[in-house]
DSSP file (Angstrom, degrees, kcal/mol; ACC not computed):
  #  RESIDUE AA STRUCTURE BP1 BP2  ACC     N-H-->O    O-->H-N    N-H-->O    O-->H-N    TCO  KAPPA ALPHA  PHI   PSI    X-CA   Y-CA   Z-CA
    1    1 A X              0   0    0      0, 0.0     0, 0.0     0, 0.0     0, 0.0   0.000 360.0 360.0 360.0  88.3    5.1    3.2   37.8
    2    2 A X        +     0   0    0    102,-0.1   103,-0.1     2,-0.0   102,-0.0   0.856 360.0  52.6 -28.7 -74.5    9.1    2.3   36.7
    3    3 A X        +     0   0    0    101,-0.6   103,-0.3     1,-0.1   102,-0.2   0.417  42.6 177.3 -26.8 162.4    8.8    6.5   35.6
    4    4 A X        +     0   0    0    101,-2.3    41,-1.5     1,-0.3     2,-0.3   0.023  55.8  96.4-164.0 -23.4    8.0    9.7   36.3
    5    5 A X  B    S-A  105   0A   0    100,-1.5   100,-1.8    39,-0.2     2,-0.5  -0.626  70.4-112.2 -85.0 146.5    8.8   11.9   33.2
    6    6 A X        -     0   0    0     -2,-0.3   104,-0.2    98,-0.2    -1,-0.1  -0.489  41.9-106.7 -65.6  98.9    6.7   13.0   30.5
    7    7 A X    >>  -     0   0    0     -2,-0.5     3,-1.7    96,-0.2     4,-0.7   0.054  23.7-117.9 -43.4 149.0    7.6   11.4   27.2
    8    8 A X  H 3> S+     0   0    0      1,-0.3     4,-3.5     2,-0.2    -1,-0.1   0.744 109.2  58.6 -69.5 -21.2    9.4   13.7   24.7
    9    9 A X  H 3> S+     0   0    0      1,-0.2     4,-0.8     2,-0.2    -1,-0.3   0.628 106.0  37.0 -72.6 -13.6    6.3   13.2   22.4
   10   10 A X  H <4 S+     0   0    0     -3,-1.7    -1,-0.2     2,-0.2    -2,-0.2   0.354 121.5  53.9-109.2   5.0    3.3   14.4   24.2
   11   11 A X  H >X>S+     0   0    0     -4,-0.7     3,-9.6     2,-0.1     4,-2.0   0.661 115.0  43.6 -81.4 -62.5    6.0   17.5   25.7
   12   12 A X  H 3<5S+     0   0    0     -4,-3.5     4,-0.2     1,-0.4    -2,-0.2   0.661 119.5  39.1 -44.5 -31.6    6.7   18.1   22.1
   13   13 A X  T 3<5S+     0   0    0     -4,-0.8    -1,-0.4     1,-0.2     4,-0.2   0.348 108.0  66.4 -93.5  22.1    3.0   17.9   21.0
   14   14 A X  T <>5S+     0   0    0     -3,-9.6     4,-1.6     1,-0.1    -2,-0.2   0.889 105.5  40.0 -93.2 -27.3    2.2   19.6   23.9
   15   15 A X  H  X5S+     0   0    0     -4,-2.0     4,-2.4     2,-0.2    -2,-0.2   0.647 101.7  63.3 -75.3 -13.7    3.9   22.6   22.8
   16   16 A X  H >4<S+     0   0    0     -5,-0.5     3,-1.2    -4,-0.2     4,-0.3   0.769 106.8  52.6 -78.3 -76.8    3.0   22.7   19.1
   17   17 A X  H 3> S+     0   0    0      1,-0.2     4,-2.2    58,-0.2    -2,-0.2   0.427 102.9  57.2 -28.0 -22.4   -0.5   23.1   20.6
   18   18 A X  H 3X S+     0   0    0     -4,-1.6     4,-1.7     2,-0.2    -1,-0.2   0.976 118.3  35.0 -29.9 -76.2    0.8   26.2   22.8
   19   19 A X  H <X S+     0   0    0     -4,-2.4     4,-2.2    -3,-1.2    -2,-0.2   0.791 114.4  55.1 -73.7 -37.2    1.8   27.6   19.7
   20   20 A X  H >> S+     0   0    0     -4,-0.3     4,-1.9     2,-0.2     3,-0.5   0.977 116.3  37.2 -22.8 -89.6   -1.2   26.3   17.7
   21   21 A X  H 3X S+     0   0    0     -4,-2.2     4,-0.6     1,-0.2     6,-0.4   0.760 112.7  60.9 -62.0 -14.3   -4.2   28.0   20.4
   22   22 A X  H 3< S+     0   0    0     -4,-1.7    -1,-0.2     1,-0.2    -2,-0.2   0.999 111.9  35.5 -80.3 -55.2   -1.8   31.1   20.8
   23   23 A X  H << S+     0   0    0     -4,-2.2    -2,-0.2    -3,-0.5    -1,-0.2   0.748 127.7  39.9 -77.6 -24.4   -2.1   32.0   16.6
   24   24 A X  H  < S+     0   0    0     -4,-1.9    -3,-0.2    -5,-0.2    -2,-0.2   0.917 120.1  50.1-100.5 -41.6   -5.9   30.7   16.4
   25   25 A X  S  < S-     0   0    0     -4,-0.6    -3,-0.1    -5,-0.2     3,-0.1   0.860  76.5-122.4 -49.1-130.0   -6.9   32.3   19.8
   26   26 A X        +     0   0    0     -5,-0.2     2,-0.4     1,-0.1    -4,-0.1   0.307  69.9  84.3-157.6   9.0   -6.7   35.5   21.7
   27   27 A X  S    S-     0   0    0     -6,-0.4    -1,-0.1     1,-0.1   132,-0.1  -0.750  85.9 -71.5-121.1-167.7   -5.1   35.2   24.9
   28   28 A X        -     0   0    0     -2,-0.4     4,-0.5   131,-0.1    -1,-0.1   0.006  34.6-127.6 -72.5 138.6   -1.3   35.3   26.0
   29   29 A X  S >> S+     0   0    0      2,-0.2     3,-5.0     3,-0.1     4,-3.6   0.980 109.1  72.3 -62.7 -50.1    1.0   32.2   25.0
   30   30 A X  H >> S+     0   0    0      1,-0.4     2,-6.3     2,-0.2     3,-4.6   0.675 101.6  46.0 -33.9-107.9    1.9   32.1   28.9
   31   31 A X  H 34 S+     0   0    0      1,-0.3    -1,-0.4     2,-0.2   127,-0.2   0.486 108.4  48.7 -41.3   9.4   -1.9   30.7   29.5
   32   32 A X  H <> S+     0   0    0     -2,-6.3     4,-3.9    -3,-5.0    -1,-0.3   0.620 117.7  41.5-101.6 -29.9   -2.1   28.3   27.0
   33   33 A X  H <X>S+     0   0    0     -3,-4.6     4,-2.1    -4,-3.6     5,-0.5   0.969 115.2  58.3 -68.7 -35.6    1.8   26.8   28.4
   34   34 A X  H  X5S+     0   0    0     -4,-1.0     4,-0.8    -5,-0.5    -1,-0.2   0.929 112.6  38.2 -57.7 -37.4    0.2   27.4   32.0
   35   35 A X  H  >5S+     0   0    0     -5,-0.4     4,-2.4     1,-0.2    -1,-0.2   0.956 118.9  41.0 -69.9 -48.3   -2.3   25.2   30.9
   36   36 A X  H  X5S+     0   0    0     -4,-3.9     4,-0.9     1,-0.2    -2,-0.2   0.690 113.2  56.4 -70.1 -20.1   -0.5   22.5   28.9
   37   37 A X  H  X5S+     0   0    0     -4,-2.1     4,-1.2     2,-0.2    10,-0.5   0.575 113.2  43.5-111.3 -33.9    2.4   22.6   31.7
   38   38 A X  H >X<S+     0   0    0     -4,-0.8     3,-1.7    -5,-0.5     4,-0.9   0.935 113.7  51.7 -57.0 -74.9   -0.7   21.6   34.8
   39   39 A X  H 3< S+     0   0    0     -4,-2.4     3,-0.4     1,-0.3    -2,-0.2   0.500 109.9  38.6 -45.0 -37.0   -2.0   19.5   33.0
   40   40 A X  H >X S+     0   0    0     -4,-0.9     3,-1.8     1,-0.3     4,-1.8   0.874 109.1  73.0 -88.8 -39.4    1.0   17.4   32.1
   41   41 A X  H << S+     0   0    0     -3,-1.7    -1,-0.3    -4,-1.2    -2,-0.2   0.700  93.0  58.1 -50.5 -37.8    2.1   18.1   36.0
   42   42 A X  T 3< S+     0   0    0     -4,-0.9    -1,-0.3    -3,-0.4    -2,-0.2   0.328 109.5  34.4 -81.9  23.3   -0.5   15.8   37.0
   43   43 A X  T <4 S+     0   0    0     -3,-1.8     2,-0.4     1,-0.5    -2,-0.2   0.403 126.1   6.6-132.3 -34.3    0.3   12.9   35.4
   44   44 A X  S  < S-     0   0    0     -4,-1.8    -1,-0.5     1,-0.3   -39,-0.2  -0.856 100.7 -34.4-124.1 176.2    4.2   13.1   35.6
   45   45 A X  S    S-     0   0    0    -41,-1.5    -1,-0.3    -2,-0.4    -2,-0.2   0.307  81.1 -84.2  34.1 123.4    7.1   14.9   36.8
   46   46 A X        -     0   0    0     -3,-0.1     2,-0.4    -4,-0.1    -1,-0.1  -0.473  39.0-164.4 -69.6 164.1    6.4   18.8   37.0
   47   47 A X        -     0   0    0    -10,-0.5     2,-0.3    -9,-0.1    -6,-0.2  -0.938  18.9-125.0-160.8 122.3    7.0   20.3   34.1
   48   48 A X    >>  -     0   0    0     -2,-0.4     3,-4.3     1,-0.1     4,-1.3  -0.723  16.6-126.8-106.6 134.7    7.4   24.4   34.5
   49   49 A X  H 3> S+     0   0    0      1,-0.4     4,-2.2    -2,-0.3     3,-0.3   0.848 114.2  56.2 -65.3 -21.4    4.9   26.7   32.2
   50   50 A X  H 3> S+     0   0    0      2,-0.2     4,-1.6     1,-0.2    -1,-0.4   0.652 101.0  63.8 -77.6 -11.9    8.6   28.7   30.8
   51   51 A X  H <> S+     0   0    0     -3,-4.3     4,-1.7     1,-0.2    -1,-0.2   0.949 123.1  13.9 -72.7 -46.1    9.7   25.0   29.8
   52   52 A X  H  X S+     0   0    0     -4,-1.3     4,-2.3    -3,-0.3     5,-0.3   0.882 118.9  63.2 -94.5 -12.3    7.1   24.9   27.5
   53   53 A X  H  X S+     0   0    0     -4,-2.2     4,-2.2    -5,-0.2    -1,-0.2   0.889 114.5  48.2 -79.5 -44.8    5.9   28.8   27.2
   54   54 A X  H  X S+     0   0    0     -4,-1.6     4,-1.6     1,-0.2    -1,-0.2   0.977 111.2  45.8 -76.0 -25.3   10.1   29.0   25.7
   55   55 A X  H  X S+     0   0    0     -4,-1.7     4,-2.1    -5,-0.3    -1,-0.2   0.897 111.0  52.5 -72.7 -31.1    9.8   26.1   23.4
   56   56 A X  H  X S+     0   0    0     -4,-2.3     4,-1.0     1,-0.2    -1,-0.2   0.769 113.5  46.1 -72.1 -30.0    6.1   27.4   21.8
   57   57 A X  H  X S+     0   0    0     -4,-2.2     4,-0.9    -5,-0.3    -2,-0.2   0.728 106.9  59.5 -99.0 -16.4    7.7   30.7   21.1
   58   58 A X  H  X S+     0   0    0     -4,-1.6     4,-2.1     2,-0.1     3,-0.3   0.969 112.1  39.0  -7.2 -89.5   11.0   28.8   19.5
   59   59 A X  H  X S+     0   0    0     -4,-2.1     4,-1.9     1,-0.2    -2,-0.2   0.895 114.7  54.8 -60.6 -46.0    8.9   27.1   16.7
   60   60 A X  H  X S+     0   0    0     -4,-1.0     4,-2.7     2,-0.3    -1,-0.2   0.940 110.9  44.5 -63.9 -40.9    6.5   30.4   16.2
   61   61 A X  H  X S+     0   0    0     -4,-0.9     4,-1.0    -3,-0.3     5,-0.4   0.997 108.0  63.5 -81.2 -65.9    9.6   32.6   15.5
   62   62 A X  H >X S+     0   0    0     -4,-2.1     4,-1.4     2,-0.2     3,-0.6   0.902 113.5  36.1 -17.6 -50.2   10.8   29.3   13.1
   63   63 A X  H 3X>S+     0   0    0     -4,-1.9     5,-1.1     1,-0.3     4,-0.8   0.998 109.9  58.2 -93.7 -29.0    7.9   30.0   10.9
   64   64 A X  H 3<5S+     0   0    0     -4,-2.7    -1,-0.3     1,-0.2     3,-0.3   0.632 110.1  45.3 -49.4 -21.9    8.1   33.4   11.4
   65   65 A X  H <<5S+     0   0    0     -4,-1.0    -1,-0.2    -3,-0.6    -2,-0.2   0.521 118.4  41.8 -63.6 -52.4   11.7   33.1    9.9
   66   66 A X  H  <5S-     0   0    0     -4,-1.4    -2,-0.2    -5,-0.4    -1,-0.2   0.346 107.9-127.9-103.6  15.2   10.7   30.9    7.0
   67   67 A X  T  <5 -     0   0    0     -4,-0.8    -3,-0.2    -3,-0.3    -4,-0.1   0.544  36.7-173.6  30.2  43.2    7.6   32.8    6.4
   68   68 A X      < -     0   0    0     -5,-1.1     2,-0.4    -6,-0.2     3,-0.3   0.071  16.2-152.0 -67.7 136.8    5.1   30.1    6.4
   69   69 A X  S    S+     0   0    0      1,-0.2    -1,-0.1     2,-0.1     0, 0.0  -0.901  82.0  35.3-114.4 143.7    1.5   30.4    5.6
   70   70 A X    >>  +     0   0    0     -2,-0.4     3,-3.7     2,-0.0     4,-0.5   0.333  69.2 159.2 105.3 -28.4   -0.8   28.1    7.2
   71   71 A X  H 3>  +     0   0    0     -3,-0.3     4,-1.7     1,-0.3     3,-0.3   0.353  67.1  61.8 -23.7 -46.4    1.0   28.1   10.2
   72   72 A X  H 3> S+     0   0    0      1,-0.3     4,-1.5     2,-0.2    -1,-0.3   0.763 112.8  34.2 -36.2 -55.1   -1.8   26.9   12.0
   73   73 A X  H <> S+     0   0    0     -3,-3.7     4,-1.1     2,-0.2    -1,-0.3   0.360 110.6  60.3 -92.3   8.9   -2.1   23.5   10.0
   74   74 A X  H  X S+     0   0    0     -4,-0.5     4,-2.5    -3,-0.3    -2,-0.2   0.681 111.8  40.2 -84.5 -38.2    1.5   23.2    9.5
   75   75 A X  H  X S+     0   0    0     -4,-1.7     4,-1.5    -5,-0.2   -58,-0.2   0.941 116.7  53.9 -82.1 -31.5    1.4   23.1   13.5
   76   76 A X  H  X S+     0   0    0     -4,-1.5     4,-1.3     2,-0.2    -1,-0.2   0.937 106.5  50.0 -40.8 -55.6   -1.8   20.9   13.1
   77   77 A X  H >X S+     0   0    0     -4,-1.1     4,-2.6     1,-0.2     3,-0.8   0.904 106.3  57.7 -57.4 -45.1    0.0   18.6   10.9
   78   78 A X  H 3X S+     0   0    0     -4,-2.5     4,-1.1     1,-0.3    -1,-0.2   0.696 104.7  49.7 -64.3 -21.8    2.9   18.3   13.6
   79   79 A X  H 3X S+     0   0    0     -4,-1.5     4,-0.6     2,-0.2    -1,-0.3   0.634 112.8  43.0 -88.8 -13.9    0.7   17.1   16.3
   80   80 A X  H <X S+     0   0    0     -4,-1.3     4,-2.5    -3,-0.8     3,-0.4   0.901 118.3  48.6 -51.0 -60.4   -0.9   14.3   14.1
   81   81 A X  H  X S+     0   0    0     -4,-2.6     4,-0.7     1,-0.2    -2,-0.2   0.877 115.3  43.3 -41.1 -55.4    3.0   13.8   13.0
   82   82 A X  H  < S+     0   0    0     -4,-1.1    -1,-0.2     1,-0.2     3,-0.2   0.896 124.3  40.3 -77.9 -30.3    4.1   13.9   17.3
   83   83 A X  H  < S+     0   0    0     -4,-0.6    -2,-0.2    -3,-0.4    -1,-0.2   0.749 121.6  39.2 -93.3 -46.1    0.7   11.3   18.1
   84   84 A X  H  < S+     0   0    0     -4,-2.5     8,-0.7     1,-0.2     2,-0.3   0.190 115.5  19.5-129.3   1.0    1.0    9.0   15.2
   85   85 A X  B  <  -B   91   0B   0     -4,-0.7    -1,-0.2     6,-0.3     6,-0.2  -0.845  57.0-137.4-174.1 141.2    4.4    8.0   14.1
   86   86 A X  S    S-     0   0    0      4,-1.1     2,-0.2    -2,-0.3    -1,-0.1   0.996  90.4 -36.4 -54.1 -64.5    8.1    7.9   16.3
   87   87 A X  S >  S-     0   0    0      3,-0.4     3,-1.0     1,-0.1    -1,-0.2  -0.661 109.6 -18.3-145.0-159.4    9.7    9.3   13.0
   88   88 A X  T 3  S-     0   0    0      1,-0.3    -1,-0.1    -2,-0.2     3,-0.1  -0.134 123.3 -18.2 -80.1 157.0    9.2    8.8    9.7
   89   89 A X  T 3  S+     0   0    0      1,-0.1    -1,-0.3    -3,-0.0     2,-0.2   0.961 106.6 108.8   7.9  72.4    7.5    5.8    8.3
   90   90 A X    <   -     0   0    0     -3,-1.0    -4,-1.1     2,-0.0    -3,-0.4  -0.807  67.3-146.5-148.0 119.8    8.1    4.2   11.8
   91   91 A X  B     -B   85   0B   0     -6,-0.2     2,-0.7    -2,-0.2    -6,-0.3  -0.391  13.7-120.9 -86.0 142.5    4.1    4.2   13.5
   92   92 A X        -     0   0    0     -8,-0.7     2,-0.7    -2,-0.1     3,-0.1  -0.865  15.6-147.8-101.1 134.5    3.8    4.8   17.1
   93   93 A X        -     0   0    0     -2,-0.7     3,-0.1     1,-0.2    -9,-0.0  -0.825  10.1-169.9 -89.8 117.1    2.1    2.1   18.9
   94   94 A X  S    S+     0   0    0     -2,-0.7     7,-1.8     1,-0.3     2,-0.4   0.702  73.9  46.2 -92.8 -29.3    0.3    3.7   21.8
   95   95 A X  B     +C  100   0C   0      5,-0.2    -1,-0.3    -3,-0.1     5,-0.2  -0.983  69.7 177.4-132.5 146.2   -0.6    0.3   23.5
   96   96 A X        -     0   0    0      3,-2.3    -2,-0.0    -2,-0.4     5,-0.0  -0.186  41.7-112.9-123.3-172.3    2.0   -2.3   24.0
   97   97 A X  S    S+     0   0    0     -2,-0.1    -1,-0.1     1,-0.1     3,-0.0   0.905 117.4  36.7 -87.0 -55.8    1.9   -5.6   25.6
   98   98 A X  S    S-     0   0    0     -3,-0.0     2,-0.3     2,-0.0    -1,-0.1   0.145 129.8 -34.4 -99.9  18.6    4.2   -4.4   28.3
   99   99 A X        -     0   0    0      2,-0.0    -3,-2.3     3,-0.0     2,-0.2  -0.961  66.2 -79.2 160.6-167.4    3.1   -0.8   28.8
  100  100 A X  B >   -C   95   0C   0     -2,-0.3     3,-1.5    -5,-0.2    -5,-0.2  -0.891  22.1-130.4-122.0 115.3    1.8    2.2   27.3
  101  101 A X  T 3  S+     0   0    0     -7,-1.8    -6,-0.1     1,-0.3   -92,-0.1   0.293 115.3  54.9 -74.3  31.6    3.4    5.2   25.1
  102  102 A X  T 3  S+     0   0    0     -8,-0.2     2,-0.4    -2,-0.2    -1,-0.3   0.255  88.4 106.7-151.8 -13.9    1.8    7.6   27.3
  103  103 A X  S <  S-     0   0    0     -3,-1.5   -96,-0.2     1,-0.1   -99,-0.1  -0.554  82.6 -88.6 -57.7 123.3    3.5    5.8   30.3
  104  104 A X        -     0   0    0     -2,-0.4  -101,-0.6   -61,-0.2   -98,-0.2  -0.171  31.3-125.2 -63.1 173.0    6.3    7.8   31.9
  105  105 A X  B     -A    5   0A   0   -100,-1.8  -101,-2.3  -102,-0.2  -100,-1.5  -0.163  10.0-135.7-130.7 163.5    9.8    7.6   30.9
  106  106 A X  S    S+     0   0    0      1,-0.3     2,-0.7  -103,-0.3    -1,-0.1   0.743  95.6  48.7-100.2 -42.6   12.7    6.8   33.6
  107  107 A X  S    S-     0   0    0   -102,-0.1     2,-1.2     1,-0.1    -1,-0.3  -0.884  97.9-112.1-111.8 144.3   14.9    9.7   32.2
  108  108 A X        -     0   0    0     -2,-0.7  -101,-0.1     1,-0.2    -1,-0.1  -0.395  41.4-173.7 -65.3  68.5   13.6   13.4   31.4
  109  109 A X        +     0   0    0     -2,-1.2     2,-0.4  -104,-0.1    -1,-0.2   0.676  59.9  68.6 -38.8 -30.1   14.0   12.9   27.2
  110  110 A X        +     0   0    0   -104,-0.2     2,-0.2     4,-0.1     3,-0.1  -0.782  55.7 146.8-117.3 143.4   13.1   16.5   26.5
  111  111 A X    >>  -     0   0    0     -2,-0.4     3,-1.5     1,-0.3     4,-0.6  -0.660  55.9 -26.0-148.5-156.7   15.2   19.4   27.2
  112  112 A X  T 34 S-     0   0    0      1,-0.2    -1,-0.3    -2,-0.2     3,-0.1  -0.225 123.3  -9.8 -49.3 156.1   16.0   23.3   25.5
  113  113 A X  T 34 S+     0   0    0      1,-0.2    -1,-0.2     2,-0.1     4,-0.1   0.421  93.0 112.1  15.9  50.8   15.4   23.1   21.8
  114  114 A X  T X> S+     0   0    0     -3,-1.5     3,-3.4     2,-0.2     4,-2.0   0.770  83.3  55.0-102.4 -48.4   14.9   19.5   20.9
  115  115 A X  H 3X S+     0   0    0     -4,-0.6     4,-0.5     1,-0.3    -2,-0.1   0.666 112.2  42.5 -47.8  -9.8   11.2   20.4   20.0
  116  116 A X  H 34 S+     0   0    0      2,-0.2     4,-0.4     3,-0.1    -1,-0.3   0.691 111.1  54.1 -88.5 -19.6   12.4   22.8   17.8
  117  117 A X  H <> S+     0   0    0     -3,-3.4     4,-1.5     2,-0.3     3,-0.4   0.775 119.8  39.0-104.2 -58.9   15.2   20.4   16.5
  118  118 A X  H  X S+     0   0    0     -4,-2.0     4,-1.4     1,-0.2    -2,-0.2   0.702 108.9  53.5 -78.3 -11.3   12.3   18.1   15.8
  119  119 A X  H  X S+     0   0    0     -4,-0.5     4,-1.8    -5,-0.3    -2,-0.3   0.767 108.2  58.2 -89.5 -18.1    9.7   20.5   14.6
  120  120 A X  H  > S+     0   0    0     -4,-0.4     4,-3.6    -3,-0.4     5,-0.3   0.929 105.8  49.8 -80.6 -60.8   12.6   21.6   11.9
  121  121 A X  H  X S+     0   0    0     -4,-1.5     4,-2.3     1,-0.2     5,-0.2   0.903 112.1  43.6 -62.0 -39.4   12.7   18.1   10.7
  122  122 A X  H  X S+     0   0    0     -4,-1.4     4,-2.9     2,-0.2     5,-0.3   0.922 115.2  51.4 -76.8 -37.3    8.7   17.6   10.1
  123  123 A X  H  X S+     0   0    0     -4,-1.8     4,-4.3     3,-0.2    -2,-0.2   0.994 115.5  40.0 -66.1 -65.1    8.6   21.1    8.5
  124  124 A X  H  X S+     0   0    0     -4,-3.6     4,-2.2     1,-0.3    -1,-0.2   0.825 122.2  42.7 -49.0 -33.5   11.7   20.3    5.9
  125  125 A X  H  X>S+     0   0    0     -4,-2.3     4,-2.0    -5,-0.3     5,-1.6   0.954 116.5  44.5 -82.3 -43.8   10.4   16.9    5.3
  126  126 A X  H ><5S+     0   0    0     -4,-2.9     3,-2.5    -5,-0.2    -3,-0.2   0.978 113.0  53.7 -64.9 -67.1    6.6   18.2    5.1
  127  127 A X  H 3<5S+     0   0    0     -4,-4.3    -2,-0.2     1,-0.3    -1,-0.2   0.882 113.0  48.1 -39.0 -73.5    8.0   21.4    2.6
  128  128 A X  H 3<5S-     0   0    0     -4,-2.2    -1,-0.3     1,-0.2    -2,-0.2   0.771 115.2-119.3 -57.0 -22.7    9.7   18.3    0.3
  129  129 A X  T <<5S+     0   0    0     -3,-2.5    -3,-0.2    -4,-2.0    -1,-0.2   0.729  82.8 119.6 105.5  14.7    6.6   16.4    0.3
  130  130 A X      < +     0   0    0     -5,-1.6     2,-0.2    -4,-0.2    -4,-0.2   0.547  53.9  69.8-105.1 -34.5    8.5   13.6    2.1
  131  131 A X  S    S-     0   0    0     -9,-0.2     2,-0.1    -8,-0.1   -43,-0.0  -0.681  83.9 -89.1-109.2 153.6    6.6   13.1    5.5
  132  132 A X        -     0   0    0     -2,-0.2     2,-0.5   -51,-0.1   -51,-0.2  -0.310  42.8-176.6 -57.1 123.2    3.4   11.9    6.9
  133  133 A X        -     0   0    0     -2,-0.1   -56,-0.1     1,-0.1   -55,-0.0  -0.900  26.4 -99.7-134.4 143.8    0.6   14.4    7.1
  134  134 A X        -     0   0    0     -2,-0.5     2,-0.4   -57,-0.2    -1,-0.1   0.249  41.3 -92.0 -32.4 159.6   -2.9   14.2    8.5
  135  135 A X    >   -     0   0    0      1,-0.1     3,-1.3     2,-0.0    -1,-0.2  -0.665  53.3 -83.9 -77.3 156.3   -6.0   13.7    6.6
  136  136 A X  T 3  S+     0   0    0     -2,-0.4    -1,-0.1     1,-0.2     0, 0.0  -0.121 120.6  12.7 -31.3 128.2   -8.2   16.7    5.4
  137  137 A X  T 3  S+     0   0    0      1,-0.2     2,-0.4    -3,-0.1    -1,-0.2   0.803  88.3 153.3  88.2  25.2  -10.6   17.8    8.7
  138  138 A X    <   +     0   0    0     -3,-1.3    -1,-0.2     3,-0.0     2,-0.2  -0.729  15.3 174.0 -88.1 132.3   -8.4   15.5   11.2
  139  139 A X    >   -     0   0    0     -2,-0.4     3,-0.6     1,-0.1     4,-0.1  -0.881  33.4-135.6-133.6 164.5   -8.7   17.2   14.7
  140  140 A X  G >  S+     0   0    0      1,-0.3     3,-1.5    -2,-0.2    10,-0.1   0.648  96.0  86.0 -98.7   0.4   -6.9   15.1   17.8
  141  141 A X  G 3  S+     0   0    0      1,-0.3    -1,-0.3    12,-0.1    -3,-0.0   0.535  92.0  52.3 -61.9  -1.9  -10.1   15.8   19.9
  142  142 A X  G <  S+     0   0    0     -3,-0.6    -1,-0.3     2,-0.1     2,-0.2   0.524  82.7  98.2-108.4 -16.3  -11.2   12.5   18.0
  143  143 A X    <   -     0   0    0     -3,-1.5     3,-0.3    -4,-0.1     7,-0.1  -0.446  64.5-127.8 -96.1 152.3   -8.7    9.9   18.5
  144  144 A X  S    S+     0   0    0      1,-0.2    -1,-0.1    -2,-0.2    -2,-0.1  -0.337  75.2  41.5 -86.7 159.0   -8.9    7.3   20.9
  145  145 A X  S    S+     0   0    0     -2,-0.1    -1,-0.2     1,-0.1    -2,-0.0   0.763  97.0  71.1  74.4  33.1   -6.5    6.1   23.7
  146  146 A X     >  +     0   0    0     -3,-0.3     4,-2.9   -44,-0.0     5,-0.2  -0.267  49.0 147.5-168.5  58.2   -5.2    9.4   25.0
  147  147 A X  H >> S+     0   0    0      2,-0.2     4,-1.9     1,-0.2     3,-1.0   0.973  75.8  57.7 -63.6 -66.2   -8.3   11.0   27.0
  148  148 A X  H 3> S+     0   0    0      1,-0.3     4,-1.3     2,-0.2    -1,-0.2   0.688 112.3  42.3 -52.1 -51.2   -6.1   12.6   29.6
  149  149 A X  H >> S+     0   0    0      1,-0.3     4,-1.8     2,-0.2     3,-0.8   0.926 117.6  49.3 -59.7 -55.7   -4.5   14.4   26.5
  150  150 A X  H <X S+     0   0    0     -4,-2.9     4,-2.4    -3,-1.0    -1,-0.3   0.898 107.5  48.0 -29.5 -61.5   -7.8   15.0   25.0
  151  151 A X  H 3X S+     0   0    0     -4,-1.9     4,-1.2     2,-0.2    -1,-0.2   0.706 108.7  62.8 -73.3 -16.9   -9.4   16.3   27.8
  152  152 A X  H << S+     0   0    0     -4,-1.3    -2,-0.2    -3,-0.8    -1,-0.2   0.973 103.4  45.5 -43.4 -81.0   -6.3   18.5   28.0
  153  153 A X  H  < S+     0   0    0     -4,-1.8    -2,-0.2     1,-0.2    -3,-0.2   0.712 101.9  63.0 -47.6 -38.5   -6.8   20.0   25.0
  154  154 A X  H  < S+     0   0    0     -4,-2.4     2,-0.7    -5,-0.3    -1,-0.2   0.929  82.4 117.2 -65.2 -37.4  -10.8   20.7   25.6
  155  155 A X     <  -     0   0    0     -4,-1.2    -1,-0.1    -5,-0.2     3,-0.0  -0.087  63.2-146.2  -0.1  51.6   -9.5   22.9   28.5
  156  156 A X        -     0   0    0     -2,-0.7     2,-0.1     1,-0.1    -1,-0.1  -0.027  23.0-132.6 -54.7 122.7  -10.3   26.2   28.0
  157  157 A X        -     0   0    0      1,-0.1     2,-0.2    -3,-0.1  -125,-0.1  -0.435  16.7-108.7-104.1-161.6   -7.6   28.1   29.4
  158  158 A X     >  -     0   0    0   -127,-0.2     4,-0.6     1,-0.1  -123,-0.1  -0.541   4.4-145.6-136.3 162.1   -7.8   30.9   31.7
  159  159 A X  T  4 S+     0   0    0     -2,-0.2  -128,-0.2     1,-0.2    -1,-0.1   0.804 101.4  65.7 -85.1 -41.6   -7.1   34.8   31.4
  160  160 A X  T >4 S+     0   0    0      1,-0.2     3,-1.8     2,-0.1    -1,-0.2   0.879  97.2  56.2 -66.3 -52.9   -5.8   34.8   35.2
  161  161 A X  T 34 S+     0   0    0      1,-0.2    -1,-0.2     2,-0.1    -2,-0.2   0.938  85.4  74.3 -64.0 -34.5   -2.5   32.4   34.3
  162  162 A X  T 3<        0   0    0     -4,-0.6    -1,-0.2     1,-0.3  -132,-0.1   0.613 360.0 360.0 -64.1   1.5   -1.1   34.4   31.8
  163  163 A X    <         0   0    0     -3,-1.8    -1,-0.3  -133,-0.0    -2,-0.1   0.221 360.0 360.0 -80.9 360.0    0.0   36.7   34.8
């Protein structure tokens, strides 16, 4: 393993989904980053639950800001959007000849507000009608090639982290 950091696209989706289970769920954004922030900690580099706990509350106050309705599937759409294409009409290939997109990265790509710097761009582009957006009823619990992430997400997470 050449790596050790968590590419900036599964931090970045890891966090719309923070913010995603925190608006359809009921417990404290802190357990859902506690969760997303283990999990990613066993497969790369640690990754601290305030890394992602600040960036999922970043993008919620962005919608709050632009008043967005939907929020939920606009944040739906952004994690098809982080999974499924680098940027726009450019696809991500999740297996390569010579590796994996879901292999770690040699330098730590994601830092303070680039997921918000990138969730900015999918919103304006999504608002203009300009970016790629899921089909109707698309959930990522279905897609192939990223069980860890999958199994991630099925988590339930726990009442006890949010402390």
């Amino acid at each position: 393993m050449a790596g050790k950091y968590c590419p900036s696209w599964i931090f970045n989706l890891c966090v719309a989904r923070t913010a995603y289970d925190f608006i359809t769920s009921d417990l404290p954004i802190k357990a859902y980053a506690k969760k997303y922030a283990s999990g990613l900690s066993e497969h790369y580099a640690e990754i601290k639950t305030e890394e992602i706990e600040q960036e999922a509350e970043l993008v919620l106050r962005f919608l709050v800001e632009t008043n967005s309705e939907e929020s939920d599937q606009l944040l739906n759409n952004f994690v098809f959007f982080s999974l499924k294409y680098v940027q726009h009409g450019s696809k991500r290939k999740l297996k390569g000849i010579f590796g994996s997109a879901i292999d770690p990265t040699k330098e730590k790509e994601y830092q303070e507000k680039i997921t918000l710097k990138n969730f900015k761009a999918y919103f304006f582009g999504f608002r203009n009608g300009v970016i790629e957006k899921p089909d109707p009823g698309w959930n990522i619990i279905e897609e192939e090639g990223i069980d860890f992430l999958v199994e991630l997400i099925k988590k339930e997470a726990n009442i006890a982290d949010a402390v």
